[in-house]
N, C-alpha and C positions, 0 to 999 in steps of 0.2 A: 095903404097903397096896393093897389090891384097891380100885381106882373103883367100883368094884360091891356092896362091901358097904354096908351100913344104917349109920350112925355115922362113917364115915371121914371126913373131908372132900374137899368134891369135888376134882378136880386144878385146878389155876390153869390157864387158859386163858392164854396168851399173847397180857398184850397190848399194845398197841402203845404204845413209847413215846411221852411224852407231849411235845408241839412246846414247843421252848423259849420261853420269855415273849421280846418284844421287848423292851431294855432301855430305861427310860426314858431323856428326854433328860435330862442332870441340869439342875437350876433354877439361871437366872444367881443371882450374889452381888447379893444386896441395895446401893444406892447409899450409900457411904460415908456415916454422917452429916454433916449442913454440921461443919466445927470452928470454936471459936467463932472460935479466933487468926486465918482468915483474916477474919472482918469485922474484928478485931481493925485486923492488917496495912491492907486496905481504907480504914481509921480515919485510922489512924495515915498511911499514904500520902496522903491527902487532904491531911491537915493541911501533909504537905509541900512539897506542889505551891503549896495558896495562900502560906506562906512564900515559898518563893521567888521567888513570880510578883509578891508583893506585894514584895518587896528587887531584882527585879531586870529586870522587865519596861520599866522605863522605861531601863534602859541596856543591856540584852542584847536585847529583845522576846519577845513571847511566845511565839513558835516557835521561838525558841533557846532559853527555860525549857524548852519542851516538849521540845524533843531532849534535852537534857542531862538530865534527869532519866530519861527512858528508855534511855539509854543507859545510865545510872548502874545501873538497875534490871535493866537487861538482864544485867548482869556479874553477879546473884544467879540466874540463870535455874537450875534444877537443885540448887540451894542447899537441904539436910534441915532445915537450923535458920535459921526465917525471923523470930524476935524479934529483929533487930540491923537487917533488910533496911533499913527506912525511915530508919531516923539515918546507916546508915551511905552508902547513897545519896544522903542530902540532903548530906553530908558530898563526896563525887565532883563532885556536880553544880553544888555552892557554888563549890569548886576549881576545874571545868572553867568555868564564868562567868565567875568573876575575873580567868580566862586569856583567854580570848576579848577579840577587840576590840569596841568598840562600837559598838551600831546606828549605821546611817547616822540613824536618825530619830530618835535618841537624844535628841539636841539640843534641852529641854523651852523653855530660851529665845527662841525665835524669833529673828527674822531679827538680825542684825547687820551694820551696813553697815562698808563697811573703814575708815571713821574711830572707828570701837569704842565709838560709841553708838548705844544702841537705838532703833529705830522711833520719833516721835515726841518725846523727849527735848530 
């Protein structure tokens, strides 16, 4: 083919390639949606705390319900299947109460004098 003749098509000029696109950033994952199990769990864990706060505040006190149940809680940390977590915590933390000794301030009777009646009496 003659560039020159009438009809041919022209030659292709050479041209330059063309700059590579920059790639996009890819788009983070969307936020898991809430699942209902944990307000479930949430629930269910409430209910636990005031159980044993109301069975055992007055002989263990409240910051020793509060550990024992976190502790108990804590031993599920990393746990795939969390329907058992709460009963089975309240269940540790029942166990580690009953074991423990009791509050110093435990004692809901007041004073007793060393002849073993009380105040007033």
């Amino acid at each position: 083919m003659d560039p020159h003749v009438p009809g041919d098509p022209p030659a292709a000029a050479a041209a330059p390639d063309p700059q590579p696109e920059p790639e996009a950033e890819p788009e983070p994952d969307p936020p898991d949606p809430p699942d209902p199990s944990d307000d479930k769990e949430r629930a269910n864990l409430a209910a636990v705390g005031r159980r044993l706060h109301q069975r055992f505040d007055a002989t263990a006190g409240t910051a020793a319900v509060d550990r024992a149940l976190d502790e108990a809680l804590h031993r599920f940390d990393g746990s795939r299947i969390r329907a058992f977590v709460p009963v089975l915590a309240e269940r540790i933390a029942v166990d580690s109460l009953r074991a423990a000794p009791a509050a110093p301030s435990a004692d809901l009777r007041g004073h007793v004098p060393p002849d073993g009646l009380p105040d007033g009496v």
